[in-house]
N, C-alpha and C positions, 0 to 999 in steps of 0.2 A: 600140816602147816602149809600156809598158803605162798608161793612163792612169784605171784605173776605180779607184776607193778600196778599201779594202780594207772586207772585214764590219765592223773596230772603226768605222773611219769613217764610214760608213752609218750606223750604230746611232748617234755620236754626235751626224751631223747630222738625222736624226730626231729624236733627244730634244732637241735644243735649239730645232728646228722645232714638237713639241709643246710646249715649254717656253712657247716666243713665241707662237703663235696661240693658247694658251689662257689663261695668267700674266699674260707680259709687256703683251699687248695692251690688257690690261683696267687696267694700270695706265697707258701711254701715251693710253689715249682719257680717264682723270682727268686726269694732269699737262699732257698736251701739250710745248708747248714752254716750257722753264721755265730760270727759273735756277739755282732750288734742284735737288739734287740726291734724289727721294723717296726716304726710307729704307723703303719698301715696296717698289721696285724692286732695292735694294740688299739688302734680306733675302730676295725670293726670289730671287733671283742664287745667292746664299750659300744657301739652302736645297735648291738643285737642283746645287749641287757645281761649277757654271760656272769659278769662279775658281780652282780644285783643276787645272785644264789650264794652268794658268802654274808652276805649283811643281815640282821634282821628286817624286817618290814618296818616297824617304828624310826628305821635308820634309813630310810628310800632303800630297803631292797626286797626281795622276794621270800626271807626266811632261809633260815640254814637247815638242810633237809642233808642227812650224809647218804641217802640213796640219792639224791639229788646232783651233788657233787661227783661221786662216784658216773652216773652217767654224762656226765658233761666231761667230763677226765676222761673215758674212754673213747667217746667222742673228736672230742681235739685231737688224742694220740694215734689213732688210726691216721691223722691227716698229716700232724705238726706236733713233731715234740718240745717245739718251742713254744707252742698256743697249753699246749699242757701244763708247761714246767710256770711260766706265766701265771695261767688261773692258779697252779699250786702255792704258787710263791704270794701271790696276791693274798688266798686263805691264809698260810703259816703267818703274815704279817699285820692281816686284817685281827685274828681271832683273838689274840693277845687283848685288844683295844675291846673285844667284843665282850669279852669274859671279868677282863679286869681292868679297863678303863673307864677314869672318871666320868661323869655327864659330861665334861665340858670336851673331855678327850673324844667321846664318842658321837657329839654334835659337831665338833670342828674337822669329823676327817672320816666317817663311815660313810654319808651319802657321794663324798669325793671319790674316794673307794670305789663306791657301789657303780658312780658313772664312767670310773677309769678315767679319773682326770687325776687321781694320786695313786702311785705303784708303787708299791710295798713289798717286802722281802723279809727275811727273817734268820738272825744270827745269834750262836746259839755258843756260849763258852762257859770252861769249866774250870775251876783249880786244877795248875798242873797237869792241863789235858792236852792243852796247847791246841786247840780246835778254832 
């Protein structure tokens, strides 16, 4: 079994790799650990196409690749676990729309999504679970 990524994969985790030691890091050594979520972290997110790896292509994004995801996640958290928790929360709240949202649900709100001009989360309750 072959386990080395393929060239797209490299290249993507290089670019999310310079992304984070040159962007990302200069905005986690401002914030740190916070509550607020910095909209300077969320703009270059969105400025470097990050959240464009959760949407499909037919949606303005780049296709949902889960070795994809996985190095972009590891990426961020080396730097920012708030750039992480973010792109995860973006997916848990995008995928829902992906999977089982209408056409109209998935033309009014994936390429918003994919640009990071809507942030999405994801909640999750049960009977008598009280979650």
């Amino acid at each position: 079994m072959n386990f080395n990524l393929s060239k797209e994969s490299e290249e993507l985790r290089e670019h999310c790799r310079r992304f984070s030691q040159n962007k990302l890091k200069i905005i986690a050594e401002e914030f740190g650990e916070c509550n607020d979520l910095p909209p300077q972290m969320v703009k270059a997110m969105s400025e470097e196409g990050i959240f464009k790896y959760l949407i499909p292509k037919e949606f303005g994004g780049k296709g949902i690749k889960a070795i994809n995801i996985c190095l972009i996640r590891e990426e961020l958290a080396k730097v920012y676990a708030h750039a992480d928790v973010t792109f995860a929360m973006q997916g848990l709240g995008s995928y829902p729309i992906v999977v089982f949202g209408s056409e109209y649900q998935k033309n009014q709100y994936l390429k918003k999504i994919a640009e990071g001009e809507y942030l999405t989360t994801f909640a999750l309750t049960e009977p008598e679970a009280g979650s």
